[in-house]
C-alpha positions as CSV (number, residue, x, y, z in Angstrom):
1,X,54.7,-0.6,57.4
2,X,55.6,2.3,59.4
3,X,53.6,5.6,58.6
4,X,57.0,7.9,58.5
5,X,58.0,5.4,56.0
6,X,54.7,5.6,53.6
7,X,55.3,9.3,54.4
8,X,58.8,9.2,52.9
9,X,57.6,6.6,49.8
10,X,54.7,9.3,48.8
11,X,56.9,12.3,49.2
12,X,58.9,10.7,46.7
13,X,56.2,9.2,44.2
14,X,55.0,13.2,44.7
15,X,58.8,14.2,43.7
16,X,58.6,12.3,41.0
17,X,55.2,13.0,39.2
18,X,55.8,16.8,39.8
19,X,59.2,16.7,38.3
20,X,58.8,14.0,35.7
21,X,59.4,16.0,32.6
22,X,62.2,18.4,34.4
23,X,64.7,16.6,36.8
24,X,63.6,13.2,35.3
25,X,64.5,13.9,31.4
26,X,67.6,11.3,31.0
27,X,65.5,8.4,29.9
28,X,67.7,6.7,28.1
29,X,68.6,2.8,29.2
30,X,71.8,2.9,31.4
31,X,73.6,-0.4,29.6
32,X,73.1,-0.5,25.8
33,X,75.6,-4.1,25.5
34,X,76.3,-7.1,27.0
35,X,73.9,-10.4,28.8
36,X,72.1,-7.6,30.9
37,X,70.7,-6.1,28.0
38,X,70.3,-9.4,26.2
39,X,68.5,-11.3,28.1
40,X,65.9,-8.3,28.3
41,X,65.6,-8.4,25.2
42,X,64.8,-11.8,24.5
43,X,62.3,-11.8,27.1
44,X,60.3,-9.1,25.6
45,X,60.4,-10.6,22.2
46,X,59.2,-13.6,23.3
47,X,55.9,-11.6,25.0
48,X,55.6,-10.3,21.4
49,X,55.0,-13.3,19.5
50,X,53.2,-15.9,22.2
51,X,50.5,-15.2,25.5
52,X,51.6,-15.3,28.9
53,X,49.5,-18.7,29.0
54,X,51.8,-20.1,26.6
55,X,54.6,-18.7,27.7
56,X,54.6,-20.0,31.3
57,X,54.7,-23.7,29.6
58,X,57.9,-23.6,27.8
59,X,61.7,-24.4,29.2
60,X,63.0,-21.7,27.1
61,X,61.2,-18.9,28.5
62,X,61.9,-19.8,31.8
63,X,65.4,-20.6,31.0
64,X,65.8,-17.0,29.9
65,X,64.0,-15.6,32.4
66,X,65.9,-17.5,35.3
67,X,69.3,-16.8,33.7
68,X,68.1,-13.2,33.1
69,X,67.5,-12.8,36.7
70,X,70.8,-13.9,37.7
71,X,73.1,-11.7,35.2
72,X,70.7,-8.7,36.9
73,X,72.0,-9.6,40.0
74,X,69.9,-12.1,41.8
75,X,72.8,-15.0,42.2
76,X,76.0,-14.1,43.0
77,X,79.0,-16.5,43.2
78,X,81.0,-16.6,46.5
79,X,79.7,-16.5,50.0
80,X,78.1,-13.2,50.4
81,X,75.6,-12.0,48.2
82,X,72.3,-13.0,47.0
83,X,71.4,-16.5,46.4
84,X,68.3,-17.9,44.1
85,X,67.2,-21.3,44.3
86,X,67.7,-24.0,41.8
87,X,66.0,-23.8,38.6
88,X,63.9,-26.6,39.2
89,X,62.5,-24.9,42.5
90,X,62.0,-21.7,40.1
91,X,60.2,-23.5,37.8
92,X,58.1,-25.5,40.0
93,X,57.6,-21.9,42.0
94,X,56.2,-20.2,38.5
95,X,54.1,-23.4,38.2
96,X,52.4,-23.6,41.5
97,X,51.6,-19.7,41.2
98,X,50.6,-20.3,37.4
99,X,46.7,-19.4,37.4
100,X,47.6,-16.3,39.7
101,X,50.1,-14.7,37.4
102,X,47.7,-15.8,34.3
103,X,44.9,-13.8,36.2
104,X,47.1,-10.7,36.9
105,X,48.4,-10.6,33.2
106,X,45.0,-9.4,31.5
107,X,46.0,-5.8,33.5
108,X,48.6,-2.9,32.7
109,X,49.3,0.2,34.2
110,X,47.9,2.7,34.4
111,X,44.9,1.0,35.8
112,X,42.8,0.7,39.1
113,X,45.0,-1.1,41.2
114,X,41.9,-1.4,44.1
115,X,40.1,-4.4,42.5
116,X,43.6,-6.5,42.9
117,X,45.7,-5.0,45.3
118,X,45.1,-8.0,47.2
119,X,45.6,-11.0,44.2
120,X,49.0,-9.4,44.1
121,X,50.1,-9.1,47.6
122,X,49.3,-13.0,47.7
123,X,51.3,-13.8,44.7
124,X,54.3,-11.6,45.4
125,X,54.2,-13.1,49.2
126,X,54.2,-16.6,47.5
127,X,56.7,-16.8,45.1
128,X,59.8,-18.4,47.3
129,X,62.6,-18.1,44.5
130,X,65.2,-17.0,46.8
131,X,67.6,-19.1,49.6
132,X,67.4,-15.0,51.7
133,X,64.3,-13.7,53.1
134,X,65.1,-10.8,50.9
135,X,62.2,-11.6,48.1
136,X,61.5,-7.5,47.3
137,X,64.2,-6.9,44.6
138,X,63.9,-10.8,43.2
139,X,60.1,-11.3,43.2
140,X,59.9,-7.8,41.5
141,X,62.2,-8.6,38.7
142,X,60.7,-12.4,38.3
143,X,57.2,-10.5,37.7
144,X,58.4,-7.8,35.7
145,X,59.7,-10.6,33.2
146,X,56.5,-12.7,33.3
147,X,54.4,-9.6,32.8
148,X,56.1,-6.7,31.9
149,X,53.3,-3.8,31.2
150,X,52.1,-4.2,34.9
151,X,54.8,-5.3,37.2
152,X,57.4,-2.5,37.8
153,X,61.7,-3.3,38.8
154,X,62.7,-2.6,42.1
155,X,66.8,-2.5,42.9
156,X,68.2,-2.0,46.5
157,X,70.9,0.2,44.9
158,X,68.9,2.6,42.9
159,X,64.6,2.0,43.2
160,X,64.6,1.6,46.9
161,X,66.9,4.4,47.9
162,X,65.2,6.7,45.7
163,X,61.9,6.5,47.6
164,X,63.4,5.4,50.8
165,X,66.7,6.9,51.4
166,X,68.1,3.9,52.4
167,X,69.1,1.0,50.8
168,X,68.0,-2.0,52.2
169,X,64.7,-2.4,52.8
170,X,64.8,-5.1,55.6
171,X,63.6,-9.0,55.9
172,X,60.1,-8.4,56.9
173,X,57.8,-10.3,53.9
174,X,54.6,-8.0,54.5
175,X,57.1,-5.2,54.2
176,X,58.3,-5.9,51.1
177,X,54.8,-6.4,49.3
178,X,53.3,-3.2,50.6
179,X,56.4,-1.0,49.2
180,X,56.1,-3.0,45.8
181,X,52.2,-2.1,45.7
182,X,52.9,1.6,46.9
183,X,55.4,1.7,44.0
184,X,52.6,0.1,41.3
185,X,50.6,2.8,43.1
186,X,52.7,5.8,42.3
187,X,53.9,4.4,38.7
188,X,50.5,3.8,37.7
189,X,49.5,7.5,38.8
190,X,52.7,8.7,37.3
191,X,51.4,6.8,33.7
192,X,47.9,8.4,34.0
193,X,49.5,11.8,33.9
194,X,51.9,11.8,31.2
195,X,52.6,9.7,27.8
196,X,55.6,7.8,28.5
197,X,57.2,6.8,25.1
198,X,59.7,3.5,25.0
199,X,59.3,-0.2,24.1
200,X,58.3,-1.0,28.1
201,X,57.1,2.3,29.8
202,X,58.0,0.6,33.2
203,X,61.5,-0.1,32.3
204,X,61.2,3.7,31.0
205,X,60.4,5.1,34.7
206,X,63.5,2.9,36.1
207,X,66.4,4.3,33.3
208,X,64.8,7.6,34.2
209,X,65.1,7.0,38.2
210,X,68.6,5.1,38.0
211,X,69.8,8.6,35.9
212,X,68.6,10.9,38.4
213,X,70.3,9.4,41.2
214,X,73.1,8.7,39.0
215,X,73.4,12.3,37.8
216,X,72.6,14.1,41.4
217,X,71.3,13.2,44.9
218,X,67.6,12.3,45.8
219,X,66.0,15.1,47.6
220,X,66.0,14.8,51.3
221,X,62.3,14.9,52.8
């Protein structure tokens, strides 16, 4: 990745921590009805009551999580738009990259992302769930649901402007992992300095980032 664009990514993440508990108070989730908010929920009940091992070997789970992933906006019908493989290719995707997500799951953020920085480049690179090279916003999601204390949601519209100022991030793969891990990076940093209350602390840092920019402009660098 370009170093004016890790420039612009940390001046953000800087923007952010500095301003957390001033310009980032509307915390609040920004749908309160409907499959969105749903499916979410399901998923994190099921985390509640069963391991990640277990988990990863029932239909249901990865019914809800697949579905889940459309309705947030990762299959869209017509011609244009985002399009995610079949569900048996998902499945046989979360299968194949079993052990790795298994291994990942025993951390949270905050934590020291040094010791497997690269264990999660790999996976994110090798998760093929879409028909587009796009993979940032749906391999973020797909993770974020499998493992929801370490994994943090990345959007074109909302996540990726905010610490870009743009919002597409482009095709390039290595791209794509090195902006999710420079945004584990930041939200783990951003966790180690303040006590973020909420059922999922990550999906606490993306209400409160979807508000701002919802609410006002992001800060030109």
């Amino acid at each position: 990745m370009q170093e004016n664009i890790l420039n612009v990514i940390r001046n953000r993440g800087a923007f952010l921590i500095e301003k957390w508990n001033i310009e980032f108070l509307d915390r609040n989730i920004y749908w309160n009805k409907g499959p969105s908010k749903f499916f979410y929920e399901e998923i994190l009940k099921m985390h509640q009551g069963k391991d990640i091992d277990t988990l990863l070997s029932e239909r249901p789970f990865l019914k809800d999580v697949y579905a889940g992933l459309a309705v947030w906006g990762l299959d869209r019908l017509g011609i244009k738009g985002p399009k995610m493989k079949d569900f048996e290719d998902f499945e046989e995707q979360i299968r194949i990259n079993r052990d790795a997500i298994i291994n990942l799951s025993t951390n949270k953020l905050p934590c020291d992302l040094s010791p497997i920085k690269e264990k999660i480049k790999d996976l994110f690179l090798k998760l093929d769930l879409m028909e587009t090279k796009q993979i940032l916003v749906c391999n973020s999601k797909t993770l974020h649901f499998l493992v929801p204390t370490l994994f943090p949601i990345i959007d074109n519209e909302y996540i990726t402007f905010f610490f870009r100022n743009q919002k597409n991030f482009g095709s390039k793969r290595e791209d794509q992992a090195e902006f999710f891990l420079q945004i584990m990076e930041i939200y783990s940093a951003l966790l180690n300095r303040y006590s973020i209350q909420g059922e999922n602390p990550l999906k606490v840092i993306d209400n409160a980032i979807v508000k701002y920019i919802r609410n006002k402009n992001v800060p030109k660098t």
